[in-house]
C-alpha positions as a Python dict, from the first residue, in 0.01 Angstrom:
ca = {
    (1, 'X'): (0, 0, 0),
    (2, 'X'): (250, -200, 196),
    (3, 'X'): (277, -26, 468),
    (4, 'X'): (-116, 6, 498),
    (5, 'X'): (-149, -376, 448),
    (6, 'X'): (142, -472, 707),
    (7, 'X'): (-48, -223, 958),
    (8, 'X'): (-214, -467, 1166),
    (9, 'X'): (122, -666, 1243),
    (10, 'X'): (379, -365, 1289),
    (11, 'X'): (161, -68, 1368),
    (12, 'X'): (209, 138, 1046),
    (13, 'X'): (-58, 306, 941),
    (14, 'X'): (-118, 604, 696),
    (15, 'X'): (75, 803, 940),
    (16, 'X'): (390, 556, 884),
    (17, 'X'): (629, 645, 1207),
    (18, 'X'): (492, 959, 1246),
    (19, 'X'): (205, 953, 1529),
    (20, 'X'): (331, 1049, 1857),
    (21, 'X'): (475, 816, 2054),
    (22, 'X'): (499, 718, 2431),
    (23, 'X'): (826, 932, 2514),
    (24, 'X'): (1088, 673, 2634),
    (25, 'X'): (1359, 818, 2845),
    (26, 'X'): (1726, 747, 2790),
    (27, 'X'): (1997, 805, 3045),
    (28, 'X'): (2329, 1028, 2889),
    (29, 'X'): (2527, 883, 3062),
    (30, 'X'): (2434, 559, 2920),
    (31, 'X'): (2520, 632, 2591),
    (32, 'X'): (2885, 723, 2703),
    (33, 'X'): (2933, 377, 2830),
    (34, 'X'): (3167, 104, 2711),
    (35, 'X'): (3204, 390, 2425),
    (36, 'X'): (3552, 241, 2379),
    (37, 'X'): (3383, -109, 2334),
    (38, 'X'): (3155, -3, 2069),
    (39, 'X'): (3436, 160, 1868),
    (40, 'X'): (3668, -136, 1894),
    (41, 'X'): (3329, -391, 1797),
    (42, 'X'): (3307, -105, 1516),
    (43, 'X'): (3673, -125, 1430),
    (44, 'X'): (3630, -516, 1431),
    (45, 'X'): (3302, -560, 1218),
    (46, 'X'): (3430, -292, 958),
    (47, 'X'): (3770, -486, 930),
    (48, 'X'): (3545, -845, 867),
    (49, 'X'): (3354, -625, 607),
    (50, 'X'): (3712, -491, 439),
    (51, 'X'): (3824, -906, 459),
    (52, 'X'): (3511, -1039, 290),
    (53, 'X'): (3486, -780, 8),
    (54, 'X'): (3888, -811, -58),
    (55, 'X'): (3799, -1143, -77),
    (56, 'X'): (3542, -1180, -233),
    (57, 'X'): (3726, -916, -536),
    (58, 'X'): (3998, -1148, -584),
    (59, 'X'): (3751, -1438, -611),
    (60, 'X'): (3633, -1244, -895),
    (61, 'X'): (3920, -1128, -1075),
    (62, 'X'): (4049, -1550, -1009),
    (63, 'X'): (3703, -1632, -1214),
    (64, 'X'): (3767, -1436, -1466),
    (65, 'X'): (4140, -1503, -1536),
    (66, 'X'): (4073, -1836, -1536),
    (67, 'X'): (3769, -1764, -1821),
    (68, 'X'): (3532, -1925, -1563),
    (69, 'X'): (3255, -1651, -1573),
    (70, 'X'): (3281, -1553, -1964),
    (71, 'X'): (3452, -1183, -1854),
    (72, 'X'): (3145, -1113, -1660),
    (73, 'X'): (3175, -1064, -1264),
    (74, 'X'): (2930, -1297, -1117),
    (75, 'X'): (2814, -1154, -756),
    (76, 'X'): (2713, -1384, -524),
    (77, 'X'): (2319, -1380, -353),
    (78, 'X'): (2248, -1113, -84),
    (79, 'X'): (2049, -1251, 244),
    (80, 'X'): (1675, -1177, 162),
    (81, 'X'): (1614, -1074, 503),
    (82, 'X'): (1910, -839, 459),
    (83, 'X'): (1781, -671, 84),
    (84, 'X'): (1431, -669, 255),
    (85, 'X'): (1559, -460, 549),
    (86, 'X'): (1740, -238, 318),
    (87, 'X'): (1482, -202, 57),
    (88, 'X'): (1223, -88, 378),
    (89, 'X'): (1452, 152, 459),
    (90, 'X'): (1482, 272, 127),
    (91, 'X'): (1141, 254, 77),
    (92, 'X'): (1050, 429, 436),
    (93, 'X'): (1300, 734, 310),
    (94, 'X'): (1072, 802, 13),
    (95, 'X'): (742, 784, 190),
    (96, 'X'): (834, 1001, 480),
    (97, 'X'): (966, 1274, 267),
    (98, 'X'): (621, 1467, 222),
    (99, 'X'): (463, 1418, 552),
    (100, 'X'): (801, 1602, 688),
    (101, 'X'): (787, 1907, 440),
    (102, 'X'): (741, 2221, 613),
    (103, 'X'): (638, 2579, 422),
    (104, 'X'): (623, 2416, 72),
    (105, 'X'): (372, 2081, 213),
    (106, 'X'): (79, 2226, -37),
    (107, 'X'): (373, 2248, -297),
    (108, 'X'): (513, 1949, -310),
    (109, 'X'): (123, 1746, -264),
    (110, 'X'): (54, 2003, -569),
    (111, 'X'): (361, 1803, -769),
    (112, 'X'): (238, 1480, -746),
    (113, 'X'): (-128, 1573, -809),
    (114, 'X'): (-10, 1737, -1171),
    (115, 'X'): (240, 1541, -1293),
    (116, 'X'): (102, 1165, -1287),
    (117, 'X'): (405, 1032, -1332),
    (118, 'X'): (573, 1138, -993),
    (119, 'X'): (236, 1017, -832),
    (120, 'X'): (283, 663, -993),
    (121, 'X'): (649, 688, -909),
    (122, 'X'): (536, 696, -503),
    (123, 'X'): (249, 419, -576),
    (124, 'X'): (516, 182, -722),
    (125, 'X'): (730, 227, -430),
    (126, 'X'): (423, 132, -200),
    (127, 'X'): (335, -134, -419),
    (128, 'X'): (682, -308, -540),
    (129, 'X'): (762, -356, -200),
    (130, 'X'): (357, -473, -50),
    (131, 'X'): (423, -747, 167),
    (132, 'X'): (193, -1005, -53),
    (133, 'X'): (265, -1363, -41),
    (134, 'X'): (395, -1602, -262),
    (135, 'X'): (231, -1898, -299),
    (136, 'X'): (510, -2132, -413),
    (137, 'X'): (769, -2068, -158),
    (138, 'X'): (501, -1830, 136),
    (139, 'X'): (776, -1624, 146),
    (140, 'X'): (656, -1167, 94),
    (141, 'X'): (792, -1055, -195),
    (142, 'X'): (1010, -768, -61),
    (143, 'X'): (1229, -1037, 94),
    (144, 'X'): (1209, -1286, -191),
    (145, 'X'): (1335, -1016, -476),
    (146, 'X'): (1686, -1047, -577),
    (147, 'X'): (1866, -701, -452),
    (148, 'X'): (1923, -685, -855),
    (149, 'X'): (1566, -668, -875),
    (150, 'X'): (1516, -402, -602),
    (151, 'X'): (1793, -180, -769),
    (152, 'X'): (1583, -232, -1068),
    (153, 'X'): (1323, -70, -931),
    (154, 'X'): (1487, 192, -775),
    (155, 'X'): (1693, 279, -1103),
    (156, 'X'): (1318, 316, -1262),
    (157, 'X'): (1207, 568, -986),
    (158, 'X'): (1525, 754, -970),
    (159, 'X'): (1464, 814, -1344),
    (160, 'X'): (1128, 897, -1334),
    (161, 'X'): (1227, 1183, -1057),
    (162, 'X'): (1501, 1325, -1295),
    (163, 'X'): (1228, 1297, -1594),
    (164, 'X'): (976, 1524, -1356),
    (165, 'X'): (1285, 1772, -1295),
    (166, 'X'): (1326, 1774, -1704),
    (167, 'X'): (971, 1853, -1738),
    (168, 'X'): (957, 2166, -1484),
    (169, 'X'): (1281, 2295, -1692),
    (170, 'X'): (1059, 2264, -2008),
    (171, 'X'): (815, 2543, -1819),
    (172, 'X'): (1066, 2761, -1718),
    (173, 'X'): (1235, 2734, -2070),
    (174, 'X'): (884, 2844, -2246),
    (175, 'X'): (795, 3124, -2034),
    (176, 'X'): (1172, 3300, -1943),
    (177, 'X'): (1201, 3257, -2335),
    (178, 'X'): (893, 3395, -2387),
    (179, 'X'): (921, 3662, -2200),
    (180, 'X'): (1272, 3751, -2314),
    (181, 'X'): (1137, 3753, -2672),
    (182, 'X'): (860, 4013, -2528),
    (183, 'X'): (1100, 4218, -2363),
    (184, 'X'): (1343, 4256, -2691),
    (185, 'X'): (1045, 4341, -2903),
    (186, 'X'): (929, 4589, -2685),
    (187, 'X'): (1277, 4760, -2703),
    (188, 'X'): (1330, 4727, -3005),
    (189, 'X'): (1015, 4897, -3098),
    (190, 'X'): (1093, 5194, -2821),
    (191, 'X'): (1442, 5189, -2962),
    (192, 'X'): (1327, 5228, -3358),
    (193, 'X'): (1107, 5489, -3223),
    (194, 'X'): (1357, 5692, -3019),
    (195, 'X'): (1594, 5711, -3314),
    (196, 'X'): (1318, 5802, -3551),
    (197, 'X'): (1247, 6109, -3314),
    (198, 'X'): (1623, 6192, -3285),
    (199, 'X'): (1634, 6241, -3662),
    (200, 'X'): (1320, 6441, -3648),
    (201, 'X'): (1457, 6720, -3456),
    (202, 'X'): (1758, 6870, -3507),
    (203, 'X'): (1773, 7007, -3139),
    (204, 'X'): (1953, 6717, -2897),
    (205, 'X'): (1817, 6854, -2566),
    (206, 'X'): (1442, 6885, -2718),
    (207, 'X'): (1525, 6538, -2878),
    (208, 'X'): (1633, 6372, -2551),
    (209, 'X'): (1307, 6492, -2351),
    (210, 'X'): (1090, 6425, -2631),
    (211, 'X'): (1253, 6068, -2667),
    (212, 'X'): (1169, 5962, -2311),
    (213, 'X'): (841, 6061, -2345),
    (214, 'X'): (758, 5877, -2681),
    (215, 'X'): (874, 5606, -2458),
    (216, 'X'): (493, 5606, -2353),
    (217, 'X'): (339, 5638, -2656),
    (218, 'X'): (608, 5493, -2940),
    (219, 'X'): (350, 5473, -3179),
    (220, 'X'): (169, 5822, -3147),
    (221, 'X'): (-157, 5616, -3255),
    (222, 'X'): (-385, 5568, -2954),
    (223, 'X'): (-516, 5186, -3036),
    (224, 'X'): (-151, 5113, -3151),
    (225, 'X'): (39, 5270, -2786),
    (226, 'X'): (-258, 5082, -2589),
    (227, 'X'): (-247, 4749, -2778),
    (228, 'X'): (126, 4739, -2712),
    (229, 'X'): (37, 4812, -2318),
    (230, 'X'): (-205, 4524, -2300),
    (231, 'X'): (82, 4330, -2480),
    (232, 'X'): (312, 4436, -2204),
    (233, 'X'): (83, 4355, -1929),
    (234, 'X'): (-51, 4048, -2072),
    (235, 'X'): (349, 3897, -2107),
    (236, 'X'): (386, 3970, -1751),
    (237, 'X'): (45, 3809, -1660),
    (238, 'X'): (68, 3468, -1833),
    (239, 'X'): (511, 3467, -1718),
    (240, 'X'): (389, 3504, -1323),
    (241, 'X'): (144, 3201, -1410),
    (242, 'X'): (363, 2995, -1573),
    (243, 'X'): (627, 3030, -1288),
    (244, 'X'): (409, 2747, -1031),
    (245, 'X'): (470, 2448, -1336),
    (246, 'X'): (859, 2497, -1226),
    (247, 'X'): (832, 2563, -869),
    (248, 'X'): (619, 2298, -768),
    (249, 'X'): (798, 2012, -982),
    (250, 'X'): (1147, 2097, -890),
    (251, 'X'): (1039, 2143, -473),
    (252, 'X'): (937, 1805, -493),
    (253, 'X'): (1242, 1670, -719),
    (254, 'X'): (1482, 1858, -509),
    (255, 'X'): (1292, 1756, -180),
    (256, 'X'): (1318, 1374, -257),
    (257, 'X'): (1698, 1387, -384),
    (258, 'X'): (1800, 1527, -78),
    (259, 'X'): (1634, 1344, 176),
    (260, 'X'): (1731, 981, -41),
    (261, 'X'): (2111, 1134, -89),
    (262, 'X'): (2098, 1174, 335),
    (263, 'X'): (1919, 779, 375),
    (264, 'X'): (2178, 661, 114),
    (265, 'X'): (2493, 794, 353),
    (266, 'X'): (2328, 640, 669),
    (267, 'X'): (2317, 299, 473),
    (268, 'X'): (2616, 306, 384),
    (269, 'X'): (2731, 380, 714),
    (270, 'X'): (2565, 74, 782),
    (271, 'X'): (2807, -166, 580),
    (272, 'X'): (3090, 130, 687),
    (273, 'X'): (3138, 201, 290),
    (274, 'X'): (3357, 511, 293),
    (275, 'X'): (3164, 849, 148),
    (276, 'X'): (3206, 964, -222),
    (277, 'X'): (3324, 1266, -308),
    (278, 'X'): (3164, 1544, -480),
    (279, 'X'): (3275, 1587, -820),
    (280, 'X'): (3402, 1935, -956),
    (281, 'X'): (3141, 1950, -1227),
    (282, 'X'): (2909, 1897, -929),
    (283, 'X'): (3020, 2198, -738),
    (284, 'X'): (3025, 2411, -1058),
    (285, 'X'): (2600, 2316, -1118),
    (286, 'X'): (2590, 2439, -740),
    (287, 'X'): (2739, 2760, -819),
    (288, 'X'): (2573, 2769, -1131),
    (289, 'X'): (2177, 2756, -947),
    (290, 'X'): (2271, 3040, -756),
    (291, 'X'): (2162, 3278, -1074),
    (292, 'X'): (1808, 3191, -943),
    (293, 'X'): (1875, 3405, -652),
    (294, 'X'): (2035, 3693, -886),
    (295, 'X'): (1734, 3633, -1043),
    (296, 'X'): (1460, 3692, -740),
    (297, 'X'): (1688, 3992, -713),
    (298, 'X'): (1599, 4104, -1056),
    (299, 'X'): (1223, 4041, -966),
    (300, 'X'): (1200, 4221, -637),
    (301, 'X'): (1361, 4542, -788),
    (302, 'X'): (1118, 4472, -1108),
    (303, 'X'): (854, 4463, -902),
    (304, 'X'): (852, 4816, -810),
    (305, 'X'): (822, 4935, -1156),
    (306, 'X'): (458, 4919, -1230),
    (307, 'X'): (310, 5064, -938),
    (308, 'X'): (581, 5336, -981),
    (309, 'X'): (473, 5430, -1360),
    (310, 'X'): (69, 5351, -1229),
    (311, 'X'): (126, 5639, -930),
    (312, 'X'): (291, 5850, -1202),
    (313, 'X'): (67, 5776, -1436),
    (314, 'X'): (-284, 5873, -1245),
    (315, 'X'): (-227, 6256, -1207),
    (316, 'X'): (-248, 6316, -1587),
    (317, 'X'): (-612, 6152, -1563),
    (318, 'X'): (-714, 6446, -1362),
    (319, 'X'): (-465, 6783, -1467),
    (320, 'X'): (-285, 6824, -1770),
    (321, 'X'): (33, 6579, -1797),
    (322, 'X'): (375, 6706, -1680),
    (323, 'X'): (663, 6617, -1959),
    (324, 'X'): (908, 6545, -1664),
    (325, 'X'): (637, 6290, -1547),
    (326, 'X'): (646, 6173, -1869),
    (327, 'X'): (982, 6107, -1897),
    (328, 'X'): (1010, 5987, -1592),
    (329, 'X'): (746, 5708, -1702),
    (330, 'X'): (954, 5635, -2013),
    (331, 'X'): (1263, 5564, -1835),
    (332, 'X'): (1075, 5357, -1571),
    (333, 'X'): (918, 5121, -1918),
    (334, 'X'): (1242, 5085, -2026),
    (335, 'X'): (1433, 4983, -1715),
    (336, 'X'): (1114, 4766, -1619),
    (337, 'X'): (1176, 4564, -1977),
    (338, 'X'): (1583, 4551, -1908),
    (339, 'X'): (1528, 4412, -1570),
    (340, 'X'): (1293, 4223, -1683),
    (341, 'X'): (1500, 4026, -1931),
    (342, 'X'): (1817, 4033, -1713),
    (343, 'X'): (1585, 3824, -1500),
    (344, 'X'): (1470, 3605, -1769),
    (345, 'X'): (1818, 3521, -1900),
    (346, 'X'): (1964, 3447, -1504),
    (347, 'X'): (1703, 3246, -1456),
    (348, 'X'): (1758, 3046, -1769),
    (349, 'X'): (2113, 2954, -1652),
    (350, 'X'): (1987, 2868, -1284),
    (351, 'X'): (1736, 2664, -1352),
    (352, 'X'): (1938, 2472, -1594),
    (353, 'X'): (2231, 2413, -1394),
    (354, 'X'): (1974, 2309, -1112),
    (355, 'X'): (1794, 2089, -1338),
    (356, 'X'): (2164, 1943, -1455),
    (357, 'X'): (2198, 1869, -1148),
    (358, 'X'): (1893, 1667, -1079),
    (359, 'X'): (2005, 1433, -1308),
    (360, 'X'): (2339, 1426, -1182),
    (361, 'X'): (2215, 1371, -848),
    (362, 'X'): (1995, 1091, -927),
    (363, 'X'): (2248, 922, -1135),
    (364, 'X'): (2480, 889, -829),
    (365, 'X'): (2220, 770, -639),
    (366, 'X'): (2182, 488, -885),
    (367, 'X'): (2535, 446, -884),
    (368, 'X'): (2560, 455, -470),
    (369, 'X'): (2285, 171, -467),
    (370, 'X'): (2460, -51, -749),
    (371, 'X'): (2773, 6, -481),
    (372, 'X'): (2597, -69, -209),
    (373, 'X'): (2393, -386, -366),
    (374, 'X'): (2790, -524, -388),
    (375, 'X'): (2861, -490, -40),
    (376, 'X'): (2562, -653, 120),
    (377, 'X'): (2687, -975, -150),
    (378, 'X'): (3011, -952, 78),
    (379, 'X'): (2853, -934, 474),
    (380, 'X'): (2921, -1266, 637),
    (381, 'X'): (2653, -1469, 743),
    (382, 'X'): (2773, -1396, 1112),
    (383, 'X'): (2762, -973, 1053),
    (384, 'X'): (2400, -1024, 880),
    (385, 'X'): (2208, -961, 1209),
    (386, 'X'): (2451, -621, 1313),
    (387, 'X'): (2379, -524, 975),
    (388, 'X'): (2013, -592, 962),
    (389, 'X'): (1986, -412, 1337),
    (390, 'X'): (2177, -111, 1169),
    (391, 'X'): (1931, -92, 850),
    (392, 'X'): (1596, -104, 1113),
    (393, 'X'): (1796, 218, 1276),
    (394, 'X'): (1801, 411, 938),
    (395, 'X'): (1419, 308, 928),
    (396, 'X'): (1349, 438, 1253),
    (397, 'X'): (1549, 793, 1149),
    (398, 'X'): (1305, 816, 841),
    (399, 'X'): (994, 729, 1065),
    (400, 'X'): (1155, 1025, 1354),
    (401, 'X'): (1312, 1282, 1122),
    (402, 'X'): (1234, 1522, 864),
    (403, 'X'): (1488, 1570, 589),
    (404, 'X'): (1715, 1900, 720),
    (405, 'X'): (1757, 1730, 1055),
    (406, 'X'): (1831, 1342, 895),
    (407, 'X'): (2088, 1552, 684),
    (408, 'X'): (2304, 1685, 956),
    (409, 'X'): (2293, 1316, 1168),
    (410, 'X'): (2436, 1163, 809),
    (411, 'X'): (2706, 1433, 816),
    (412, 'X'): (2785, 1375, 1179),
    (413, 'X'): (3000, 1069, 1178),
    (414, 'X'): (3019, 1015, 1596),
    (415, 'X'): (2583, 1086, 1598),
    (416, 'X'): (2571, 847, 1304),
    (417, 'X'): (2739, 599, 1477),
    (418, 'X'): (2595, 671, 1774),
    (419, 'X'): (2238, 620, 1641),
    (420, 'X'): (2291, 332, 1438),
    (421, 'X'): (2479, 108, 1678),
    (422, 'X'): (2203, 144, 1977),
    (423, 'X'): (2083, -177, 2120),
    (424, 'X'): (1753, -58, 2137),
    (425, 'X'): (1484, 63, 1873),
    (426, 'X'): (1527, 456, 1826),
    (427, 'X'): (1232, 696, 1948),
    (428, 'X'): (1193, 1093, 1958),
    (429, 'X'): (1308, 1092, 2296),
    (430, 'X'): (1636, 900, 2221),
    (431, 'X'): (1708, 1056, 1914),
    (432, 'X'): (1637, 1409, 2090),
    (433, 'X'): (1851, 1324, 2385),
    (434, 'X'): (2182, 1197, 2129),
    (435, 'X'): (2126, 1544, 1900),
    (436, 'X'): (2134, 1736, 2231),
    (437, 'X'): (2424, 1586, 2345),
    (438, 'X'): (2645, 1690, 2000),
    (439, 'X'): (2488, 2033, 2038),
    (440, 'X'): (2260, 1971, 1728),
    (441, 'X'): (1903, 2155, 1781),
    (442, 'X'): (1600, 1931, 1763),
    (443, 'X'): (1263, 2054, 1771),
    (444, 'X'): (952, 1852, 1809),
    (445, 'X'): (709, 1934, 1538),
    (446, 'X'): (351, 1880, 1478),
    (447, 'X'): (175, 1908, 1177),
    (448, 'X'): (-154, 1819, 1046),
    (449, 'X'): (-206, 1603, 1392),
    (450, 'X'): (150, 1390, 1295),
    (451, 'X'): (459, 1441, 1508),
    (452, 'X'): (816, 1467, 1413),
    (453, 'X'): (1137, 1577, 1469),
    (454, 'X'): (1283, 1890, 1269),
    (455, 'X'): (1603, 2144, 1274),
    (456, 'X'): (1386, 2417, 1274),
    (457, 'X'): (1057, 2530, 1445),
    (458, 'X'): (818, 2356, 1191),
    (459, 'X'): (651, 2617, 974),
    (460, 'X'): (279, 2615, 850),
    (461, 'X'): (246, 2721, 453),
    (462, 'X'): (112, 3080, 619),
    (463, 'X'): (475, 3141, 786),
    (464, 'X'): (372, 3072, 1111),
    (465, 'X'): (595, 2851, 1363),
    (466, 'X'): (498, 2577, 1580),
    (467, 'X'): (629, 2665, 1940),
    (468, 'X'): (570, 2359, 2097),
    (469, 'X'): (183, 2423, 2189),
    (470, 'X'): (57, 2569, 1896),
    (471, 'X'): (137, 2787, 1592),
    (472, 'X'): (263, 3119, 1650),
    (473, 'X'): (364, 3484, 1425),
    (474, 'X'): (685, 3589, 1390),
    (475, 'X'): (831, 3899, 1208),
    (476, 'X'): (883, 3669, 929),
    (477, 'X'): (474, 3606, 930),
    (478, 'X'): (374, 3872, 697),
    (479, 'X'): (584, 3848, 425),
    (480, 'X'): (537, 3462, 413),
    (481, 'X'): (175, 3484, 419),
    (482, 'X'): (196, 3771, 97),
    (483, 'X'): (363, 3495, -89),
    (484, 'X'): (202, 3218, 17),
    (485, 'X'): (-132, 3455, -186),
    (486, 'X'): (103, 3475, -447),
    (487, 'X'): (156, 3105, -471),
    (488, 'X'): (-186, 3038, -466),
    (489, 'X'): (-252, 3287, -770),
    (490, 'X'): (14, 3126, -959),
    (491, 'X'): (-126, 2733, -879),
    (492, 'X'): (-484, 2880, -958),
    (493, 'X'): (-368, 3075, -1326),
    (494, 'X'): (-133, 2730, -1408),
    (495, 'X'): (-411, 2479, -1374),
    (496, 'X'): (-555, 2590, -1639),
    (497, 'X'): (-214, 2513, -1884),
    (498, 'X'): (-187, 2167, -1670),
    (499, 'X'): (-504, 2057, -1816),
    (500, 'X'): (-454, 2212, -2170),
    (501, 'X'): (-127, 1999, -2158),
    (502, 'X'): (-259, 1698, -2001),
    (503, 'X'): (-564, 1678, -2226),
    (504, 'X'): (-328, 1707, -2517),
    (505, 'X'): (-87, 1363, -2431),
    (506, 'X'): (-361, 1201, -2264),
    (507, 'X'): (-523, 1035, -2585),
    (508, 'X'): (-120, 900, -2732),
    (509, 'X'): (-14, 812, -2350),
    (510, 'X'): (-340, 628, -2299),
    (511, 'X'): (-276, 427, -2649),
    (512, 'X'): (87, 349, -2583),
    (513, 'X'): (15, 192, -2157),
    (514, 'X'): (-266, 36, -2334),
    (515, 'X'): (-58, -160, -2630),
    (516, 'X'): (183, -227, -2326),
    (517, 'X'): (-27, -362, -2104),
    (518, 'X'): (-204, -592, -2350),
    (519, 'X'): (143, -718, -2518),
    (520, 'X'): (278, -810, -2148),
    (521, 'X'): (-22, -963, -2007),
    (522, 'X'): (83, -1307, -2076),
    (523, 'X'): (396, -1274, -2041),
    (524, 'X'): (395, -1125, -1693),
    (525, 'X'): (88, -1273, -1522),
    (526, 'X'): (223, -1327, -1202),
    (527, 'X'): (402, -1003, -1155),
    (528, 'X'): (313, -705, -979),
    (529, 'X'): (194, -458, -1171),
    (530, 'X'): (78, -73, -1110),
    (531, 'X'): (-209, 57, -1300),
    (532, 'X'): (-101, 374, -1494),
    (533, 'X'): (-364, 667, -1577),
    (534, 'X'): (-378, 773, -1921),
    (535, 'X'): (-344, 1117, -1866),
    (536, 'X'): (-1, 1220, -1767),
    (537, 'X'): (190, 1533, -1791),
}
């Protein structure tokens, strides 16, 4: 990995910028001096930036008015050192981003142990950017790649994340479809029974008591009224497994887009390229995924149902049944099956608009980086250093910073600046002191023996909240832990669907990377290449 291999000459290790670090003191009042001088050398370098892409735009549009380039723009070479610096950065984003997860760690680990593709997506961003030499020019290959190479590479992985996203929709499709198919059938059967009993009797009151208690038993056959209760609880069995194939994939998607849309706005404060707007079909996905939380609703009050019609249910094991239990029970099946599939459909149109909006997301990203690929073509070999300086400060932020906390600097335009523009490199104690100063809380965090910086009190996957000393119970702490069981139930019931799935592709995967390999050997000896597993998901 190339940040393993460059360990011995920068001090990465596995831990990359997260061990704990000497604390190095910084004076406030020393980052309010000559405050005017950095804005006017800001004001300065971001008018030599506007000069040299104007510039370098009507050099363009010259070319191809005069026919010179063919009607194609022809960009001019970006500064290795400068696409290397940015391409670590990059590079450092993605990395850090599961060492700095919180609650949902085992979660997103979970992601990239089941779906091989989002694991290979990581290894390629160790190994595209692995510091190996050259041996015609000596030069590591991270600096020597074109930045069209680098974007590239980063279009690939930006696809394979919105591919992973795809794939988690896929589960949620099959089992919310599933178990709104369950759900109508087991109405419609109550419902063709109810009416059946309403022409029976002539009486409506008799009919209407007698109608919620065939509820129970629509059949009236023993074998046929339990096989349609194992039916029932065997739907809501294999639904709460299938629920971890989702949840796990779209953590981790939604995890990665985040922290790389936050990176992306601190490098392009870097260059000082102005933000991009969020588009209105944007905002709509956003209101859109918040059906998932109508949905939990739907769940928690759907919850209750079962142990409801069990605690009903038990007396008439012992004494003879009550018919306003059993009504009672009948109009607790029926309202368990109509939440039930008001839950199915509402999740259906959250986790589609949130899935829409993974590949939205990582779309823009691609389209941020192509924009951003143009204005390192148009830094002046004078600004390449400042620029350079600025790109080892978004490093640094990664290395520091998990992603809620590296959100908030890239929204804060006077901490952004702040940050990026300091003469020296950027520790915990620096970066602590600045977020202190613009009222932003910062909490030192430890987990699993690595330090970092975090918004919030870091939390363990059991709910419990790292004080400073050691992990501590809140009021919060039970109800985490009862789900964190849950979770585990659900990763333990979907394995066994991973592997059915897996085992599946693995043999028509394992062809196809095979043909590949073997047609591209020859023709790509010299390139780096990352061995794929035949089995992916």
């Amino acid at each position: 990995m190339w940040f393993q291999q460059s360990s011995g000459a920068s001090g990465w290790g596995a831990d990359w910028g997260m061990r704990e670090r000497a604390d190095v003191s910084i004076e406030a009042a020393g980052m309010r001096e000559d405050r005017g001088c950095r804005r006017a050398e800001r004001d300065d370098f971001g008018k030599r930036l506007t000069q040299a892409s104007n510039a370098a735009r009507n050099a363009r549009l010259n070319a191809q008015l005069d026919g010179q380039v063919d009607g194609h723009v022809m960009s001019r070479r970006v500064d290795p050192q400068l696409s290397k610096a940015f391409a670590h950065a990059w590079a450092g984003l993605w990395l850090t981003t599961g060492p700095c997860q919180h609650f949902y760690r085992k979660e997103f680990d979970l992601a990239h142990e089941r779906d091989a593709r989002l694991a290979h997506n990581t290894q390629q961003v160790d190994a595209m950017l692995a510091p190996t030499h050259d041996v015609r020019n000596g030069v590591s290959s991270a600096a020597d790649a074109s930045i069209a190479r680098i974007g590239d590479d980063i279009s690939s992985w930006l696809d394979t994340v919105a591919a992973t996203g795809r794939r988690g929709w896929h589960f949620r499709a099959a089992r919310d479809a599933m178990s709104l198919v369950g759900n109508l059938s087991l109405l419609a059967v109550i419902a063709a029974c109810l009416y059946r009993e309403r022409d029976a009797d002539d009486e409506a009151s008799q009919g209407t008591a007698r109608g919620m208690t065939t509820a129970n038993t629509p059949f009236g056959v023993p074998w046929a009224d339990w096989s349609l209760l194992a039916f029932e609880g065997a739907k809501g069995v294999l639904t709460q497994s299938l629920g971890s194939s989702t949840l796990i994939r779209h953590h981790a998607v939604d995890e990665l887009l985040k922290r790389m849309d936050a990176g992306c706005r601190l490098l392009e404060a870097c260059v000082l390229l102005p933000a991009r707007p969020q588009t209105s079909w944007r905002g709509t996905l956003s209101h859109l995924t918040r059906a998932r939380d109508v949905a939990t609703l739907f769940t928690f009050a759907n919850s209750a149902v079962p142990p409801a019609r069990l605690g009903l249910w038990v007396p008439s094991w012992f004494s003879r049944p009550s018919p306003t239990t059993g009504e009672y029970r009948g109009i607790l099946r029926v309202a368990g099956l109509m939440l039930d599939s008001c839950r199915a459909v509402t999740s259906l149109l959250g986790t589609w608009a949130r899935n829409e909006a993974f590949t939205l997301d990582a779309r823009t990203l691609t389209q941020r980086w192509a924009a951003l690929s143009r204005r390192l073509a148009d830094v002046a070999p004078d600004d390449i250093a400042t620029v350079i300086s600025r790109a080892t400060r978004v490093t640094q932020l990664a290395r520091h910073c998990d992603t809620p906390l590296l959100a908030k600097i890239a929204s804060h335009p006077t901490l952004r600046e702040c940050l990026l523009a300091a003469a020296r490199d950027l520790s915990a104690s620096q970066i602590t002191v600045a977020c202190s100063e613009f009222d932003l809380p910062c909490h030192a965090s430890c987990v699993d023996g690595l330090s970092y910086l975090s918004l919030s009190p870091a939390e363990n996957p059991w709910g419990q909240r790292w004080t400073g000393d050691a992990w501590e119970s809140g009021g919060a702490t039970p109800a985490r832990a009862a789900y964190r069981l849950l979770l585990l139930y659900q990763h333990w019931s979907a394995a066994l669907l991973e592997r059915v799935v897996g085992a599946s592709s693995s043999q028509s995967d394992g062809e196809a990377v095979v043909k590949v390999r073997g047609d591209d050997a020859s023709s790509h000896a010299d390139a780096t290449h990352v061995e794929m597993e035949s089995t992916w998901l």
